[in-house]
C-alpha atoms as an extended CHARMM CRD file, in Angstrom:
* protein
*
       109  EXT
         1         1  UNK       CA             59.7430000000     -168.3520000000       -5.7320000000  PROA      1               0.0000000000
         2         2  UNK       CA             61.6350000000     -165.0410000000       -7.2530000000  PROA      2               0.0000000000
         3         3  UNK       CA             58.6470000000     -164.8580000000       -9.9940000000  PROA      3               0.0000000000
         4         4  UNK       CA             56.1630000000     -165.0240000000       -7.3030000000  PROA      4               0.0000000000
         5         5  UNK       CA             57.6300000000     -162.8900000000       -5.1460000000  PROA      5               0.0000000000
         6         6  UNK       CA             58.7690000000     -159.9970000000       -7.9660000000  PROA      6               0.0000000000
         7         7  UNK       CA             54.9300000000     -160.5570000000       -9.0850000000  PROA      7               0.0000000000
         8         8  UNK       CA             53.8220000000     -159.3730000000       -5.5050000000  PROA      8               0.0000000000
         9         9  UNK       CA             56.1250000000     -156.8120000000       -5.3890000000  PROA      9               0.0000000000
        10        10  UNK       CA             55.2450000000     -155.4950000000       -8.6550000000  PROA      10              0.0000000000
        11        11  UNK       CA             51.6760000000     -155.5300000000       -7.9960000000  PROA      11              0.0000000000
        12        12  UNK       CA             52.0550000000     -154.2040000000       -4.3570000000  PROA      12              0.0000000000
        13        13  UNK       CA             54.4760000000     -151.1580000000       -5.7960000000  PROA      13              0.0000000000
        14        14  UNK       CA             52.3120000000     -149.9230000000       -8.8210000000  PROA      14              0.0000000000
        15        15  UNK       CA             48.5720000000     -151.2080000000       -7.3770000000  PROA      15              0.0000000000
        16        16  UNK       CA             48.0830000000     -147.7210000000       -5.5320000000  PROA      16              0.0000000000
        17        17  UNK       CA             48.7150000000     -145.8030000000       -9.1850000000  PROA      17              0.0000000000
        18        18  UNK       CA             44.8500000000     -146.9310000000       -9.5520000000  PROA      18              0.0000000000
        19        19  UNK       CA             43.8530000000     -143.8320000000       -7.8570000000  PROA      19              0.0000000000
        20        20  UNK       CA             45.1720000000     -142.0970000000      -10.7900000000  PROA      20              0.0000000000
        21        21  UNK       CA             42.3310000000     -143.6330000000      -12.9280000000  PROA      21              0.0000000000
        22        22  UNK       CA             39.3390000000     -144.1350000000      -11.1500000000  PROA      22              0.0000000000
        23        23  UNK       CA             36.5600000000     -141.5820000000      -10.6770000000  PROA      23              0.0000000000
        24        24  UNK       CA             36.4610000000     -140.2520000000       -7.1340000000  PROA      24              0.0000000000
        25        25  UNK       CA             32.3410000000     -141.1020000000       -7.4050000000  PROA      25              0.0000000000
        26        26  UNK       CA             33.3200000000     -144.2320000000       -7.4540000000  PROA      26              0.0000000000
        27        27  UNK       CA             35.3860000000     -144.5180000000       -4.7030000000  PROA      27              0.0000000000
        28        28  UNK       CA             32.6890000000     -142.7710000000       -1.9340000000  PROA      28              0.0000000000
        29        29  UNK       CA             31.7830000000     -146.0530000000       -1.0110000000  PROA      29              0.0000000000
        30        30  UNK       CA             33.7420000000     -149.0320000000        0.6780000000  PROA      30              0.0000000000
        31        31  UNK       CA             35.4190000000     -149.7910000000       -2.2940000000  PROA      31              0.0000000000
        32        32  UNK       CA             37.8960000000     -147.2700000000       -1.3050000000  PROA      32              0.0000000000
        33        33  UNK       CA             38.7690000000     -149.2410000000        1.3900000000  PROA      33              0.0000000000
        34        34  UNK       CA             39.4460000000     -152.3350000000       -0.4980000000  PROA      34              0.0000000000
        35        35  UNK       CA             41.8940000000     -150.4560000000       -2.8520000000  PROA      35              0.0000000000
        36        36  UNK       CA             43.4000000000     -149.1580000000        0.3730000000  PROA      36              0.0000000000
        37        37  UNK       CA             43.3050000000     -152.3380000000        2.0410000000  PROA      37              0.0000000000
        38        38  UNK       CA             44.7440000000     -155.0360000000       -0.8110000000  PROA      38              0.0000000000
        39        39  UNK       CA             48.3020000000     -153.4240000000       -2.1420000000  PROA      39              0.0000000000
        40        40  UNK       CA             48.4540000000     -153.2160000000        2.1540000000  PROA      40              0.0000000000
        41        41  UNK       CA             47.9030000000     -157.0960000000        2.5780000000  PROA      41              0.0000000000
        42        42  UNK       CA             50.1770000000     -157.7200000000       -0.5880000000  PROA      42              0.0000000000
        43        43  UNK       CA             52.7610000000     -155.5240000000        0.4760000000  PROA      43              0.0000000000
        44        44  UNK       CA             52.8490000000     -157.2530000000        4.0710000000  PROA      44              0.0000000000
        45        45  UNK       CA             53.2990000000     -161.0610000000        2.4510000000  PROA      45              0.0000000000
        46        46  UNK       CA             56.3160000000     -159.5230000000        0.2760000000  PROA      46              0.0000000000
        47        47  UNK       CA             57.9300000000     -157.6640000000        3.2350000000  PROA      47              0.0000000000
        48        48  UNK       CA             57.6090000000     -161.2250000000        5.5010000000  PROA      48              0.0000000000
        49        49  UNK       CA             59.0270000000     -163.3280000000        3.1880000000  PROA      49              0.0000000000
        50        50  UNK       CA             61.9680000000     -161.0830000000        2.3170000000  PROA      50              0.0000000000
        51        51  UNK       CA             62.4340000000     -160.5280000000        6.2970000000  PROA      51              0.0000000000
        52        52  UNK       CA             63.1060000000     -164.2430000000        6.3440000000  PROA      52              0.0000000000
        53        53  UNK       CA             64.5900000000     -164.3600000000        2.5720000000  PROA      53              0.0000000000
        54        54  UNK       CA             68.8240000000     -164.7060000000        1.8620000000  PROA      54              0.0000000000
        55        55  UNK       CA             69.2390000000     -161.1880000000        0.4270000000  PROA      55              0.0000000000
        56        56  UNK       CA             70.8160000000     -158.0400000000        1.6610000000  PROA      56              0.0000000000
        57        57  UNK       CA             69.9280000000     -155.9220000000        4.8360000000  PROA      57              0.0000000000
        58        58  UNK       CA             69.9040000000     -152.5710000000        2.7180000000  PROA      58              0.0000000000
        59        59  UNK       CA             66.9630000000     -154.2940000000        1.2470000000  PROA      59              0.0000000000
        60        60  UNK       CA             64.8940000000     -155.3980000000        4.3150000000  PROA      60              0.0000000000
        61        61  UNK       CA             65.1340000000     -152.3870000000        5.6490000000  PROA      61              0.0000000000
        62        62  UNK       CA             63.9850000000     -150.7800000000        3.0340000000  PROA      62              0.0000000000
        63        63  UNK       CA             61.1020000000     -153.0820000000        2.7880000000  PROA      63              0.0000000000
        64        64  UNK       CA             60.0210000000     -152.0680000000        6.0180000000  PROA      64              0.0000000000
        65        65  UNK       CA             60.3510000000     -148.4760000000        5.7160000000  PROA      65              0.0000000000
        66        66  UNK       CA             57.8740000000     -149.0920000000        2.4840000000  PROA      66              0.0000000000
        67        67  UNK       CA             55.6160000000     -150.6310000000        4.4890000000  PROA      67              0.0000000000
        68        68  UNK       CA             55.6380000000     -148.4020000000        7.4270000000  PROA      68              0.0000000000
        69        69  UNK       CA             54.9980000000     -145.7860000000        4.9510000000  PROA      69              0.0000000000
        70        70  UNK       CA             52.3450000000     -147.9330000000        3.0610000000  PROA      70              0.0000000000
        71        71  UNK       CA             50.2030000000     -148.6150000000        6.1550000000  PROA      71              0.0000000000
        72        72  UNK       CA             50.5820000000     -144.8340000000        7.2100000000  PROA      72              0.0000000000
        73        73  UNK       CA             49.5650000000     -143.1290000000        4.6420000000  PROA      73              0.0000000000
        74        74  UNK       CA             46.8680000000     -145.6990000000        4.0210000000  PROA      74              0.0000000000
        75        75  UNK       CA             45.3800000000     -145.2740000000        7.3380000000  PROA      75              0.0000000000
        76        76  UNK       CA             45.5380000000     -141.3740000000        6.9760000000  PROA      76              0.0000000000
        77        77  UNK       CA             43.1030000000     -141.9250000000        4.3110000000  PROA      77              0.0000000000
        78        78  UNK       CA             41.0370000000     -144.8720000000        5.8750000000  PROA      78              0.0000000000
        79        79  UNK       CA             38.4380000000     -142.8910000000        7.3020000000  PROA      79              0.0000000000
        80        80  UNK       CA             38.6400000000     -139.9080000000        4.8520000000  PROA      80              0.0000000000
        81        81  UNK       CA             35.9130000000     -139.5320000000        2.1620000000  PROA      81              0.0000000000
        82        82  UNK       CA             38.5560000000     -139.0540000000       -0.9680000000  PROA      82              0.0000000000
        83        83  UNK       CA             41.6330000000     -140.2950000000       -1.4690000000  PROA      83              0.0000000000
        84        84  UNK       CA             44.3470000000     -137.6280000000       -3.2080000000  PROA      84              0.0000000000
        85        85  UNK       CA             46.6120000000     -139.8700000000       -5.5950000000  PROA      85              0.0000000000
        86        86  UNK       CA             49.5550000000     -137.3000000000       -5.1480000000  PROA      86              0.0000000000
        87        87  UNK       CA             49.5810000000     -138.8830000000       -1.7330000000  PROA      87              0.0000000000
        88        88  UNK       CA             49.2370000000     -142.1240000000       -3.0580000000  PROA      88              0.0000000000
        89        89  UNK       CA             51.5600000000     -142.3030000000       -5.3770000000  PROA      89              0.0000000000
        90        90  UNK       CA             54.7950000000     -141.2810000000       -2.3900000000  PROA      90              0.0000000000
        91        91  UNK       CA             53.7780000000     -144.9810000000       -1.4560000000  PROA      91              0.0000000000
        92        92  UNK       CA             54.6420000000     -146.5370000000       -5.3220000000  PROA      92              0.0000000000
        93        93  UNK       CA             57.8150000000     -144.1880000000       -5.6200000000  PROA      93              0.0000000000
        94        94  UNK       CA             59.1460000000     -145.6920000000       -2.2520000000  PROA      94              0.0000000000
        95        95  UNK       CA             58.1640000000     -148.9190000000       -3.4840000000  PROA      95              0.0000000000
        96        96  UNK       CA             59.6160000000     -148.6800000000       -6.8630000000  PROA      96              0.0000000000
        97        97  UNK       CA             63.1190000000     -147.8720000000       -4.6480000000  PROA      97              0.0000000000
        98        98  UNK       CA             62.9540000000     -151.0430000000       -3.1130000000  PROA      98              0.0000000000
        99        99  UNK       CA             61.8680000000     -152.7090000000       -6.2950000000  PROA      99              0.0000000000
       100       100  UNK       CA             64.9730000000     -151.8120000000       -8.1820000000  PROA      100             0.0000000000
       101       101  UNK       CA             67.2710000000     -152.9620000000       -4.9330000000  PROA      101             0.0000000000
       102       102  UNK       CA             65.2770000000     -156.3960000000       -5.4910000000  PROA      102             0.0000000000
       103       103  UNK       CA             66.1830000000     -156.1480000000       -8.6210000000  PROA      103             0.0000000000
       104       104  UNK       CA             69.9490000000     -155.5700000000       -8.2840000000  PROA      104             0.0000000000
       105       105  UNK       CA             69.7220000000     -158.7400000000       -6.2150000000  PROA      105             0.0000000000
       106       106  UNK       CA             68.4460000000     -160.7280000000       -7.8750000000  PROA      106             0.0000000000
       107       107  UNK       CA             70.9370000000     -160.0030000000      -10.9640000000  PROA      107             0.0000000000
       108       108  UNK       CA             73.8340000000     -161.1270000000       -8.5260000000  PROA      108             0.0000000000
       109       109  UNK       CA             72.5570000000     -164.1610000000       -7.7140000000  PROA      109             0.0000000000
């Protein structure tokens, strides 16, 4: 389960980056919504099962302030024609945070 789990977390943390690399054309449709929508949905899964998960409270509540700050930032840009990956990317650095607390965890197990 700590593959799966460091697998959605990984993917979660770094998806958003993708704004980085794809044209903004590209994204005027509702394709913008579905990268908005999926490292969201990911993101919520991880943050569940380390709410109910052995490991330190440091690192839930971090978890949650990720994902507080995921959904926020992706609803700020739900209903907005472009998306600015500067924005985007305050999302991955929070999430790399909690990613390196997992991390640390996991190496003291």
């Amino acid at each position: 389960m700590t593959i799966s789990l460091l697998t959605a977390l990984a993917f979660a943390v770094f998806y958003p980056l993708i704004f980085w690399i794809l044209p903004q054309d590209a994204l005027k449709n509702n394709l913008r919504k579905f990268h908005l929508g999926l490292p969201n949905l990911i993101a919520g899964l991880v943050v569940i099962v380390l709410l109910f998960s052995d490991v330190s409270l440091s690192l839930k509540i971090g978890a949650v302030i990720w994902k507080v700050l995921t959904l926020s930032i992706s609803r700020y840009f739900w209903k907005k024609p472009m998306v600015d990956p500067r924005l985007m990317s305050v999302t991955s650095l929070a999430g790399i945070v909690v990613l390196i607390k997992f991390f640390q965890e996991m190496k003291n197990i």
